[in-house]
VEXPA-454769 format. One record per residue (C-alpha): residue number from 1; chain; residue in three letters; x, y, z. Coordinates in steps of 0.25 Angstrom, whole numbers, plus 2048, in hexadecimal, padded with zeros to 3 digits. Layout:
<recs>
+-----+-------+-----+-----+-----+-----+
:   n : chain : res :   u :   v :   w :
+-----+-------+-----+-----+-----+-----+
: NUM :     A : ALA :   X :   Y :   Z :
...
+-----+-------+-----+-----+-----+-----+
</recs>
This chain:
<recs>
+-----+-------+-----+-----+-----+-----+
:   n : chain : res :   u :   v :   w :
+-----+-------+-----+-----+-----+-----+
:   1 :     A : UNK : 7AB : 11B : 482 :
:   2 :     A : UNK : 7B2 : 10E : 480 :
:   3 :     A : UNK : 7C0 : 112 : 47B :
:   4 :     A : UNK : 7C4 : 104 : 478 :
:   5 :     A : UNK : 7C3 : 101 : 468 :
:   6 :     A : UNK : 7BB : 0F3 : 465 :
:   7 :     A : UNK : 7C7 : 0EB : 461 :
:   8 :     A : UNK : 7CD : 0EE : 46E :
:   9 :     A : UNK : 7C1 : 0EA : 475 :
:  10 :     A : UNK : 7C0 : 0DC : 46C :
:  11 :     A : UNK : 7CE : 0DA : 46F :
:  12 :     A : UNK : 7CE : 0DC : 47B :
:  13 :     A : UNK : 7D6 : 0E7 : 47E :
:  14 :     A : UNK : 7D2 : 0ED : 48B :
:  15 :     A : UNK : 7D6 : 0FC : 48B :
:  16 :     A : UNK : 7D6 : 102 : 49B :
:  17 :     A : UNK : 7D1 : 112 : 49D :
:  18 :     A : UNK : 7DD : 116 : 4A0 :
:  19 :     A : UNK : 7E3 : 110 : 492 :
:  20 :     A : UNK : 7EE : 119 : 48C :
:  21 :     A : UNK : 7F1 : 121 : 498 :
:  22 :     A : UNK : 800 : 11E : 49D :
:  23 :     A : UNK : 804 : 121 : 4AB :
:  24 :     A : UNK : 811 : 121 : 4B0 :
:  25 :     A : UNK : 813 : 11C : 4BE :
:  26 :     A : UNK : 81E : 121 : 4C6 :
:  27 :     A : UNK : 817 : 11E : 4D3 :
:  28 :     A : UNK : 81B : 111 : 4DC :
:  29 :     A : UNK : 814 : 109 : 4EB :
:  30 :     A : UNK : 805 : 10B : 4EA :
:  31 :     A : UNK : 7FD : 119 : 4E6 :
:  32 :     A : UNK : 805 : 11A : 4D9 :
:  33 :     A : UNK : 805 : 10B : 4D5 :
:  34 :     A : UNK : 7F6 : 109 : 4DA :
:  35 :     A : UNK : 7F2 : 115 : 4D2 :
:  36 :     A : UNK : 7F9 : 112 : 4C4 :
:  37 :     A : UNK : 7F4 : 104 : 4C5 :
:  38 :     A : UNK : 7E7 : 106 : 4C4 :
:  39 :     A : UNK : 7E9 : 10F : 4B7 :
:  40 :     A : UNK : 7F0 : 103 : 4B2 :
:  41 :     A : UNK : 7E4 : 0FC : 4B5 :
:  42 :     A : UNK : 7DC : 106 : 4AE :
:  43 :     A : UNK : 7E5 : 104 : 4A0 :
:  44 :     A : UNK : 7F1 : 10F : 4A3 :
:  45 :     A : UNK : 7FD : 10C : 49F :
:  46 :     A : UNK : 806 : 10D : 4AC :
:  47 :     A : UNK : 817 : 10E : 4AA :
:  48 :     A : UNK : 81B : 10B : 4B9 :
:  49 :     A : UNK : 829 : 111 : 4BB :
:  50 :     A : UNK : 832 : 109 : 4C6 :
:  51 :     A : UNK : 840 : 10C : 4CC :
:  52 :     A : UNK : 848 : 100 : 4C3 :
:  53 :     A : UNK : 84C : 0F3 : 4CC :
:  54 :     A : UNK : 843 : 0F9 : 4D8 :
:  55 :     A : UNK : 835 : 0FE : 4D3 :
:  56 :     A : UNK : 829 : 101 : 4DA :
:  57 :     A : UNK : 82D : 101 : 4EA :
:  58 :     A : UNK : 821 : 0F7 : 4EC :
:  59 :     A : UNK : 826 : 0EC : 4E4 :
:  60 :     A : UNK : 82F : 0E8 : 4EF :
:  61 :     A : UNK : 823 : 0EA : 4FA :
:  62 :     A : UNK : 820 : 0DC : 4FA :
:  63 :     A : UNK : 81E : 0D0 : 4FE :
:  64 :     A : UNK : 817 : 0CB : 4F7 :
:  65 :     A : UNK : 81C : 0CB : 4EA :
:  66 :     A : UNK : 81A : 0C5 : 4DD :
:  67 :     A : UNK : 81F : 0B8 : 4DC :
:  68 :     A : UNK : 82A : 0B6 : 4D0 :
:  69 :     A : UNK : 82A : 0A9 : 4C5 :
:  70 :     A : UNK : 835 : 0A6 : 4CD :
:  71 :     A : UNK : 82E : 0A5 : 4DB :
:  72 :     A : UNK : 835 : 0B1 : 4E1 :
:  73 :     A : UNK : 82E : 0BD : 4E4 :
:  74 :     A : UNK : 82F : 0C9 : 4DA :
:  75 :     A : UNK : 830 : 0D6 : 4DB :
:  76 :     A : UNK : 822 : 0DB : 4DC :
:  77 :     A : UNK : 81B : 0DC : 4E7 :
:  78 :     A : UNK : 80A : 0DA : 4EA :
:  79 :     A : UNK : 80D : 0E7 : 4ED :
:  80 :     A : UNK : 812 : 0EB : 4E0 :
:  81 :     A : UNK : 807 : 0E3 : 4D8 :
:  82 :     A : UNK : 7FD : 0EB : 4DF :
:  83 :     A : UNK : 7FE : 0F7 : 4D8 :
:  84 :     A : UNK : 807 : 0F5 : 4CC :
:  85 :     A : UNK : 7FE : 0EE : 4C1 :
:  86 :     A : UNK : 7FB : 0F5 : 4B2 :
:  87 :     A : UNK : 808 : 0FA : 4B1 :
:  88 :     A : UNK : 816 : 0FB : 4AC :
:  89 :     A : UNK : 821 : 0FD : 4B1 :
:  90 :     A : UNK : 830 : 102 : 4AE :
:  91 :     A : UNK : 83B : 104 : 4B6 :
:  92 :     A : UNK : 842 : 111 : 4B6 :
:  93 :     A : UNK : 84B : 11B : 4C0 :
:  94 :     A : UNK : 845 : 128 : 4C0 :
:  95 :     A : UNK : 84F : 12D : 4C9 :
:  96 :     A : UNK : 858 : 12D : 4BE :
:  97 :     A : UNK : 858 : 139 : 4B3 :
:  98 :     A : UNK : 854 : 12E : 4A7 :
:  99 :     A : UNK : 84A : 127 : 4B2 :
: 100 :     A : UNK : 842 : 135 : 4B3 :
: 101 :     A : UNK : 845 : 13A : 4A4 :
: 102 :     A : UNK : 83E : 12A : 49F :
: 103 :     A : UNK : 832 : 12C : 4A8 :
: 104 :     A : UNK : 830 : 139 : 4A4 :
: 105 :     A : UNK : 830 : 135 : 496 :
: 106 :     A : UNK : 826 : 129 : 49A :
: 107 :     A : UNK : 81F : 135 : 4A2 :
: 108 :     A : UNK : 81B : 13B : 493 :
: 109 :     A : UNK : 814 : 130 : 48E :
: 110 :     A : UNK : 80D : 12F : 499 :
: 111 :     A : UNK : 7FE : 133 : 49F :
: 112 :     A : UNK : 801 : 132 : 4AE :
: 113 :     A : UNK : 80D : 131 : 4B6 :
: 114 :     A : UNK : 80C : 12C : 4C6 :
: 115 :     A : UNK : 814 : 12E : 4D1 :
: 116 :     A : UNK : 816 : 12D : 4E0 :
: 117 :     A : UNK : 823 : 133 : 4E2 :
: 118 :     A : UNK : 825 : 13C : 4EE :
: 119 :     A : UNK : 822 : 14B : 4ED :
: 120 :     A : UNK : 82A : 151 : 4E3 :
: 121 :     A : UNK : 833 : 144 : 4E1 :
: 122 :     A : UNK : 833 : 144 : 4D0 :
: 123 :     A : UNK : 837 : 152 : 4CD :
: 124 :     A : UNK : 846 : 14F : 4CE :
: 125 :     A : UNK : 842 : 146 : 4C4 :
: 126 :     A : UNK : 83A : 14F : 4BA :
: 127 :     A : UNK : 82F : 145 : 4BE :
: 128 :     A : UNK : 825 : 14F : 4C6 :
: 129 :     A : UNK : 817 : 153 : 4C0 :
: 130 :     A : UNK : 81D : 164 : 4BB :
: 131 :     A : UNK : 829 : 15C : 4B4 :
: 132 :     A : UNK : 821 : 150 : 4AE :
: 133 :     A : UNK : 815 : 15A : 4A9 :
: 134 :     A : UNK : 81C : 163 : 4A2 :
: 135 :     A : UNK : 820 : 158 : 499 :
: 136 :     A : UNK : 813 : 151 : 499 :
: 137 :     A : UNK : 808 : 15A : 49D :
: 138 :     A : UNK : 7FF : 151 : 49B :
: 139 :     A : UNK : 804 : 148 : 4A6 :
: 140 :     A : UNK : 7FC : 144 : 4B1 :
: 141 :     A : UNK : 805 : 143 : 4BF :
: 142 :     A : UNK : 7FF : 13C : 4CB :
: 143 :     A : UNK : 808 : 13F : 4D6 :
: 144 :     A : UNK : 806 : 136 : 4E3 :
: 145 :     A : UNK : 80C : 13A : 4F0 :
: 146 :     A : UNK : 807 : 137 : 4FE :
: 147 :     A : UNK : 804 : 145 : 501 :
: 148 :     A : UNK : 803 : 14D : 4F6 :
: 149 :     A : UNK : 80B : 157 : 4EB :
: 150 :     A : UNK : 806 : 161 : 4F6 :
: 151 :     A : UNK : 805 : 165 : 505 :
: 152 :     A : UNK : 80F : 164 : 50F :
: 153 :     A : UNK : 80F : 155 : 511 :
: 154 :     A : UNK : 813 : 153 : 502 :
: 155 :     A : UNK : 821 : 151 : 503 :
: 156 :     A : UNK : 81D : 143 : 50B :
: 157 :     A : UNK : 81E : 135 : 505 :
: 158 :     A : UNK : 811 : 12C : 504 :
: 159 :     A : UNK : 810 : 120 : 50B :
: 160 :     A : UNK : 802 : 11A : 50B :
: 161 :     A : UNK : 801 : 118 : 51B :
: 162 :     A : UNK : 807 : 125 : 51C :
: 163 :     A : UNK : 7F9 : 12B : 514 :
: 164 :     A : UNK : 7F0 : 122 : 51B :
: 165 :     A : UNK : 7F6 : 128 : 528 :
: 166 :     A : UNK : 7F5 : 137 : 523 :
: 167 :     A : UNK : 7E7 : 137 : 51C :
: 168 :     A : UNK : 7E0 : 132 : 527 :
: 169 :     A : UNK : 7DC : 123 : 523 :
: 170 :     A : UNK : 7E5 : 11D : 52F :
: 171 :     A : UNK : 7DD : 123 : 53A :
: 172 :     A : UNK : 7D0 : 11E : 534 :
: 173 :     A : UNK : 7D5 : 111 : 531 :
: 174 :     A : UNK : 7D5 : 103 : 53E :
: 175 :     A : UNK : 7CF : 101 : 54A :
: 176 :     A : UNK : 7CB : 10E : 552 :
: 177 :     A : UNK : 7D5 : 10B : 55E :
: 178 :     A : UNK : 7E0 : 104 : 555 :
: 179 :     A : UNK : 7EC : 10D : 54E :
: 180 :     A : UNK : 7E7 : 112 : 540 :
: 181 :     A : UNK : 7E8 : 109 : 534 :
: 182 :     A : UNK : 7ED : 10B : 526 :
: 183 :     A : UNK : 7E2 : 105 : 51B :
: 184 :     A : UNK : 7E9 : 0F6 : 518 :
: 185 :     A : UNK : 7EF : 0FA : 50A :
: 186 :     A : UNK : 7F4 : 106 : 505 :
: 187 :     A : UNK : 7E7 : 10E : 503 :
: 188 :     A : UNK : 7ED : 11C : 504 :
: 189 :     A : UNK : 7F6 : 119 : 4F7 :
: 190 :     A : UNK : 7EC : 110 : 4EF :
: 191 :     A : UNK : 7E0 : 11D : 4F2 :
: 192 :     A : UNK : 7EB : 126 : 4ED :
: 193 :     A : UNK : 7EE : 11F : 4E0 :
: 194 :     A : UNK : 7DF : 11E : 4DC :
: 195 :     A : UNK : 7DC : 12B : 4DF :
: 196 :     A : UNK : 7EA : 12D : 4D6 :
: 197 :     A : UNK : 7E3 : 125 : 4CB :
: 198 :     A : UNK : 7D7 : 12D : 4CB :
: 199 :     A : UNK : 7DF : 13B : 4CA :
: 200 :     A : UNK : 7E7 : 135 : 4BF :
: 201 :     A : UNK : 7D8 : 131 : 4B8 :
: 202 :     A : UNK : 7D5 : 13F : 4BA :
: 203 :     A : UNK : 7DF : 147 : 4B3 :
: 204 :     A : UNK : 7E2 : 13E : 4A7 :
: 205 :     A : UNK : 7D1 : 142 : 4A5 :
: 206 :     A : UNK : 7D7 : 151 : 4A8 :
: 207 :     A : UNK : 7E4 : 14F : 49E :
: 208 :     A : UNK : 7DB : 148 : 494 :
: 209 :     A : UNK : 7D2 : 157 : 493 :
: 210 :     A : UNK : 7DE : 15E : 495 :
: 211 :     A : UNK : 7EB : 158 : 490 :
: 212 :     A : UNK : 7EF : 15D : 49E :
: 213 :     A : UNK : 7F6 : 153 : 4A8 :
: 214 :     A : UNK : 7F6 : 156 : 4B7 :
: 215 :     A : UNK : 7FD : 152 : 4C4 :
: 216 :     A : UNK : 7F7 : 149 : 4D0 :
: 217 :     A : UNK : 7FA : 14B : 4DC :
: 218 :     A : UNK : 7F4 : 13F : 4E6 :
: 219 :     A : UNK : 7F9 : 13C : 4F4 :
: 220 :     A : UNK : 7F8 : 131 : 4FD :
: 221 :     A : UNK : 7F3 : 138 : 507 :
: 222 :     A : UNK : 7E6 : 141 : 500 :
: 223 :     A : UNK : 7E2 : 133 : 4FB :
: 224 :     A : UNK : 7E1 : 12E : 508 :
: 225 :     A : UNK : 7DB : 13A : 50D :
: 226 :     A : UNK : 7D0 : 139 : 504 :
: 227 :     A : UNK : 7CB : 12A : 507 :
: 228 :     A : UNK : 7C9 : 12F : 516 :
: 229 :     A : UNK : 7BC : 131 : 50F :
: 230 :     A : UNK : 7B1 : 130 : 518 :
: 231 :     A : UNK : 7BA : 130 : 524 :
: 232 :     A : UNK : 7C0 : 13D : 520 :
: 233 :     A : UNK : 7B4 : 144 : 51D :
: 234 :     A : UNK : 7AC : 140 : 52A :
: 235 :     A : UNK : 7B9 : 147 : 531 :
: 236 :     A : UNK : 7B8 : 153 : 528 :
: 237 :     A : UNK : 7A9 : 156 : 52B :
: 238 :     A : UNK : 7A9 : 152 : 538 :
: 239 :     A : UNK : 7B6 : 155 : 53E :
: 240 :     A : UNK : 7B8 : 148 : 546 :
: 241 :     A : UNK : 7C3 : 13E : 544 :
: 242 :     A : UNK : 7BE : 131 : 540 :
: 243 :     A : UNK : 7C2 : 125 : 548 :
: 244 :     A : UNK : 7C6 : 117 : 543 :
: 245 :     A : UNK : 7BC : 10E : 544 :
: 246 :     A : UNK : 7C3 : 101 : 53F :
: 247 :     A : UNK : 7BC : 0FB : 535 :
: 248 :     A : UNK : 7AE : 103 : 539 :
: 249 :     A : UNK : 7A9 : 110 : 52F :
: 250 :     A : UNK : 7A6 : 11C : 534 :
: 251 :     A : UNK : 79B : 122 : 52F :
: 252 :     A : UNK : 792 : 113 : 52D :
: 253 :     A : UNK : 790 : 10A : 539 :
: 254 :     A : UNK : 790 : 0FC : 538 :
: 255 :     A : UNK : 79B : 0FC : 52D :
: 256 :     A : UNK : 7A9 : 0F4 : 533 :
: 257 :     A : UNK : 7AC : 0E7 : 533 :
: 258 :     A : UNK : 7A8 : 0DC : 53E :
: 259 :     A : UNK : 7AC : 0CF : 544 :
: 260 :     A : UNK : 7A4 : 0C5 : 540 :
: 261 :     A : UNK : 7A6 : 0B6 : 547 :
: 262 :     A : UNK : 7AE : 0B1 : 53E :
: 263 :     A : UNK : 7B5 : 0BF : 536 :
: 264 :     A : UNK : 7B2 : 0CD : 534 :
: 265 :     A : UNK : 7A7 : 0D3 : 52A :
: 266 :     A : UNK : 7A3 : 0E2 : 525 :
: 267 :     A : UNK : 795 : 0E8 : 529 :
: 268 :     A : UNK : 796 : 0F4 : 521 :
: 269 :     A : UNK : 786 : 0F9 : 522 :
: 270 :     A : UNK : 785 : 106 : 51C :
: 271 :     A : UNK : 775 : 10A : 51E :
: 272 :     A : UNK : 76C : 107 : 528 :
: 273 :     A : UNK : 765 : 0FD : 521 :
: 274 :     A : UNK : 772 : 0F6 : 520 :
: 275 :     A : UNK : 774 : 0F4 : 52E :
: 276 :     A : UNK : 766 : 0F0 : 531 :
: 277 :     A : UNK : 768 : 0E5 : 527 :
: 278 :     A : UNK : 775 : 0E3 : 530 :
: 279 :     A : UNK : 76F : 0E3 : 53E :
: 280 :     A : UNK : 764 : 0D9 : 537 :
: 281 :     A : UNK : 76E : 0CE : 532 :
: 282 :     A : UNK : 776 : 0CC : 53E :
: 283 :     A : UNK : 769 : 0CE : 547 :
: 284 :     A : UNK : 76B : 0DB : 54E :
: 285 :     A : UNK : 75D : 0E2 : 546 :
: 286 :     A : UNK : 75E : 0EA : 556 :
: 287 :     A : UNK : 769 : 0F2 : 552 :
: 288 :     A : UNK : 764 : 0F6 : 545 :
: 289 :     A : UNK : 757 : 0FB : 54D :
: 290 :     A : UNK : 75E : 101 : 557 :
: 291 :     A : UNK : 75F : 112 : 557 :
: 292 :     A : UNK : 76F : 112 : 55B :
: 293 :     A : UNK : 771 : 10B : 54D :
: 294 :     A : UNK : 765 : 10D : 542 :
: 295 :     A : UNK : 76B : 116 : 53A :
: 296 :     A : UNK : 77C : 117 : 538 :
: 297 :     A : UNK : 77E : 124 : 53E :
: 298 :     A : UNK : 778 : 11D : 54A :
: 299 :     A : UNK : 782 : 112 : 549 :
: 300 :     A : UNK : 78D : 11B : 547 :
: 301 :     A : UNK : 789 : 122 : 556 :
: 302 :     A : UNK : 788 : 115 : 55C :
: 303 :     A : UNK : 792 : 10D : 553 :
: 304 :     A : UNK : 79A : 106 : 560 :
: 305 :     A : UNK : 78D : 100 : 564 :
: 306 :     A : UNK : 787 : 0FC : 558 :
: 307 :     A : UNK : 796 : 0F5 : 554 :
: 308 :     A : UNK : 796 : 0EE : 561 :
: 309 :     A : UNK : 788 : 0E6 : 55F :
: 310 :     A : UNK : 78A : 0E3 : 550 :
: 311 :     A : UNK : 796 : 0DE : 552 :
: 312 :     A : UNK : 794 : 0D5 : 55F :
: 313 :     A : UNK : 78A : 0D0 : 553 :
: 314 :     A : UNK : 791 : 0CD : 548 :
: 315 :     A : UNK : 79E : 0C5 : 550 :
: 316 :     A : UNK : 793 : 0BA : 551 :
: 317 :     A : UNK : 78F : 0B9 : 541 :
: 318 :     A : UNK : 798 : 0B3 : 537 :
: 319 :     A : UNK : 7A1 : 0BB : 52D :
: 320 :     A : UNK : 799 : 0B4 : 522 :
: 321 :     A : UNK : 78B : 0B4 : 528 :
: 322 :     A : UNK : 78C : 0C3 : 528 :
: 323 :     A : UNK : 791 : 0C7 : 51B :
: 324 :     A : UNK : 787 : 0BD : 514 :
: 325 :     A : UNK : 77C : 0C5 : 51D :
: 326 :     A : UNK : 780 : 0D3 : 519 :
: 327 :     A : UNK : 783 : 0D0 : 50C :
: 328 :     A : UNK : 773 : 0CA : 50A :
: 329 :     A : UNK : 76F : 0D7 : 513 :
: 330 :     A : UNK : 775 : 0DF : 50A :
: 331 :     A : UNK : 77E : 0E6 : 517 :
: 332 :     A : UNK : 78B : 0EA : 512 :
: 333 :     A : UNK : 796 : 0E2 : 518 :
: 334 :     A : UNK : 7A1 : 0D6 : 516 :
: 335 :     A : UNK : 7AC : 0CC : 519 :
: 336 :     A : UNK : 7BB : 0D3 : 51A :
: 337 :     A : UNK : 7C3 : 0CC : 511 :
: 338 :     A : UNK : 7D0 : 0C8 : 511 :
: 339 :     A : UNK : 7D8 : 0CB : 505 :
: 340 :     A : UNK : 7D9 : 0BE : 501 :
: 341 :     A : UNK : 7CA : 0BC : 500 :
: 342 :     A : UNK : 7CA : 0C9 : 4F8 :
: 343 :     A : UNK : 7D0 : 0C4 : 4EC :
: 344 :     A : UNK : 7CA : 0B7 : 4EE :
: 345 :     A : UNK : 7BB : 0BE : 4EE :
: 346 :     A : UNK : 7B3 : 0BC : 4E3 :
: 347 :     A : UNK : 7B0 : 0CB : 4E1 :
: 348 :     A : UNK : 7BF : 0CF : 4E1 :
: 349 :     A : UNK : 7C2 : 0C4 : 4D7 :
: 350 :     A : UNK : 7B5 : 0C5 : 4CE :
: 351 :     A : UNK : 7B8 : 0D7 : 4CF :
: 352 :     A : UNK : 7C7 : 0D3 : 4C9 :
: 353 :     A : UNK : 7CD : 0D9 : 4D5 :
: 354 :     A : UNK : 7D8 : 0CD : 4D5 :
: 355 :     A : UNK : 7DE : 0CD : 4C8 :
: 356 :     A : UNK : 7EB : 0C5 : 4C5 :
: 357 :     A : UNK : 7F6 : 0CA : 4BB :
: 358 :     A : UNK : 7FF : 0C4 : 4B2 :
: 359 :     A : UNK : 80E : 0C5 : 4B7 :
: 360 :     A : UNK : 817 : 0BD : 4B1 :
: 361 :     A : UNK : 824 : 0BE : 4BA :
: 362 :     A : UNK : 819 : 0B7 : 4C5 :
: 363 :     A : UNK : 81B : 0AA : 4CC :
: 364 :     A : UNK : 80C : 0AA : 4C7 :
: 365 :     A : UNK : 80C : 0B1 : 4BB :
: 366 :     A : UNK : 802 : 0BB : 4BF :
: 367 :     A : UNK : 801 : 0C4 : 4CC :
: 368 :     A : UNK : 7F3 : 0C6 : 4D2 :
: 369 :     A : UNK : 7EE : 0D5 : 4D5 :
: 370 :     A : UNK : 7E3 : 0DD : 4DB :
: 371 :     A : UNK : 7D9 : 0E3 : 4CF :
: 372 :     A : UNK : 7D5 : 0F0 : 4CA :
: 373 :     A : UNK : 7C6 : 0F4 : 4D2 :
: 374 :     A : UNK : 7C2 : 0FD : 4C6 :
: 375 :     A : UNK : 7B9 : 0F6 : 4BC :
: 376 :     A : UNK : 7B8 : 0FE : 4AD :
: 377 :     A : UNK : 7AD : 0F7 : 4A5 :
: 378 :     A : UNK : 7B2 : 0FD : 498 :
: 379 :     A : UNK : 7C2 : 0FE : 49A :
: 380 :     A : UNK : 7C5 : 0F2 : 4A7 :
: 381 :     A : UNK : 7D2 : 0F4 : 4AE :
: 382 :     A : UNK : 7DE : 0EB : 4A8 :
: 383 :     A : UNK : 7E9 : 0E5 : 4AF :
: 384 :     A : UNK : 7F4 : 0E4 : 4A4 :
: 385 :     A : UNK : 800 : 0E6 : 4AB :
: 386 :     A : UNK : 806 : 0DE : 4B7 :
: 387 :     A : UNK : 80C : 0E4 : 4C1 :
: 388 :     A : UNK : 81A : 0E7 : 4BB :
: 389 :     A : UNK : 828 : 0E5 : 4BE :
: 390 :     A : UNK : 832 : 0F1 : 4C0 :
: 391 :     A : UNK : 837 : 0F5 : 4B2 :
: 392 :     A : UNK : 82E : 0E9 : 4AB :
: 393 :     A : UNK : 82A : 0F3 : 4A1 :
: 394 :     A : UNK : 833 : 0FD : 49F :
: 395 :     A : UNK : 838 : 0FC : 492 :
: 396 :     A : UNK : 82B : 0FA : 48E :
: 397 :     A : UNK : 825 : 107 : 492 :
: 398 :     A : UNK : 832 : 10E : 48D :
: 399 :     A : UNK : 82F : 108 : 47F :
: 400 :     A : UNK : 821 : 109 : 47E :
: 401 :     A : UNK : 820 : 119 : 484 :
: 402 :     A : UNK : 82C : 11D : 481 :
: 403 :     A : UNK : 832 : 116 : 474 :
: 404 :     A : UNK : 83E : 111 : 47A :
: 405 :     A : UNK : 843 : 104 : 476 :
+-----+-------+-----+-----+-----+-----+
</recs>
């Protein structure tokens, strides 16, 4: 059912989902920040609490940076902007005793609290989950950590190339006679803080049956343990390693990228049909024909051979010629965009995938941001909040939750 009243609707007013809920977000770099921006996104108010002067460690991880009115660069980096939208944020020192004693006040009047903070690192503040919920036991408490409230790796900090190394994704990941190769951004932290987002989701449906909050505990490196995914499973049923293949897959063959004449293109034929199609286009009908590569689990016995003819092919064809022929074929595949060309695709553009924010402390007036992928059609994602300065809104907060002047 649609919640939103009509003179709401005919005003205007655009109420996200998650309207009304309040998260307090104690957490800092990537995970935390990633996670509680995209409840922002979807309506919830987030209170972002930042050490005062410094704040969130990645403002300084620049450049670049956002350009002041005065021409010099500010103190928030892209990196900052990245994950900091939809949200407000005060400035307070929780290693002092009225620090902690304020934030558990806010703590109260608040749905969910998130933190990153190593094992066990907010107890001597009275901030731990057993503290907090004996207050407030309907709070909801997502812990994140790069192993885990448990086992015997818990008391180790969380750094995303760390988890990456751990769980597996490195030894899958470059060319299969160079070193093992991290994913280009930080993956392992922005899996963690969706999956995150979806526990959060989850219990507020549990607390809204039971009155009940809960604490949840997400790691770094289960996260990236569970996007091995296919990889992963193919080892646990067959008991083999799997190798890296660079950009090849290894379960469908051919599905990699090739030089062309003039670039590189993706062939990413999934079926049979697909790769006679293939074959067809660039003028090898032969190979689909032929018995060492009719069906995919025969091109994956004979891969090495089969790559070695389609791509002493392909280095004659023009980048251009062949995505326009696959694309009419209907064989999956593609240019590789530079990220430029990204944001100046039409598909990013028209799927608002590049958005542009008013911020008035910029040399511009506004700052330009990636988008929320999640489309509502009844309750669309907002973006009301720019990324914030440390302490922008702290007597705000305080006067609106708390009531003090």
């Amino acid at each position: 059912m649609d919640e939103q009243s009509e003179p709401e609707r005919q005003a205007g007013v655009v109420k996200g989902p998650l309207d009304g809920i309040r998260v307090l977000d104690l957490s800092r770099i990537l995970a935390g920040p990633t996670m509680t921006q995209t409840l922002g996104d979807f309506g919830a108010d987030i209170i972002k609490v930042e050490r005062p002067g410094a704040g969130d460690d990645t403002r300084a991880w620049g450049p670049p940076y956002v350009t002041g009115t005065d021409g010099e660069p500010t103190s928030e980096s892209a990196y900052y902007l990245a994950a900091n939208r939809n949200k407000r944020s005060i400035a307070v020192d929780m290693a002092t005793a009225e620090g902690a004693a304020l934030i558990r006040r806010l703590a109260r009047h608040c749905d969910v609290l998130v933190e990153n903070f190593k094992l066990g690192g907010l107890k001597k503040y009275g901030l731990d989950y057993e503290s907090l919920c004996a207050e407030h036991p309907g709070l909801i408490y997502c812990s994140i950590t790069g192993f885990g409230q448990t086992g015997p790796n818990a008391h180790r900090p969380g750094y995303d190339l760390l988890a990456q190394g751990y769980g597996g994704i490195m030894s899958l990941t470059g060319e299969p006679d160079g070193e093992p190769m991290k994913v280009g951004v930080g993956i392992a932290d922005v899996v963690c803080g969706l999956y995150g987002g979806l526990g959060i989701l989850a219990a507020l449906r549990h607390r809204d049956q039971t009155g009940l909050g809960q604490q949840i505990d997400v790691s770094l490196v289960d996260s990236q343990v569970s996007w091995l995914v296919n990889e992963g499973t193919n080892y646990l049923l067959s008991g083999e390693e799997p190798k890296r293949r660079g950009n090849q897959h290894p379960n469908i063959v051919p599905y990699q990228v090739f030089q062309a004449a003039d670039g590189h293109v993706i062939v990413a034929a999934g079926n049979d049909g697909q790769f006679q199609r293939f074959c067809a286009l660039i003028g090898l009908d032969e190979l689909a024909s032929d018995p060492r590569f009719a069906t995919n689990p025969k091109r994956l016995e004979n891969r090495e051979v089969l790559i070695e003819l389609l791509a002493e092919k392909i280095a004659t064809l023009g980048k251009q010629e062949l995505v326009d022929g696959m694309e009419a074929n209907t064989v999956p595949g593609g240019a590789i965009n530079t990220i430029a060309e990204v944001f100046e695709s039409e598909q990013v553009l028209a799927r608002g995938m590049k958005i542009s924010m008013p911020q008035p402390k910029a040399q511009s007036g506004q700052v330009d941001l990636i988008g929320n992928p999640v489309k509502f059609s009844r309750t669309p994602v907002t973006y009301r909040h720019p990324p914030p300065h440390c302490g922008e809104h702290t007597d705000e907060v305080l006067r609106e939750v708390l009531g003090e002047e």
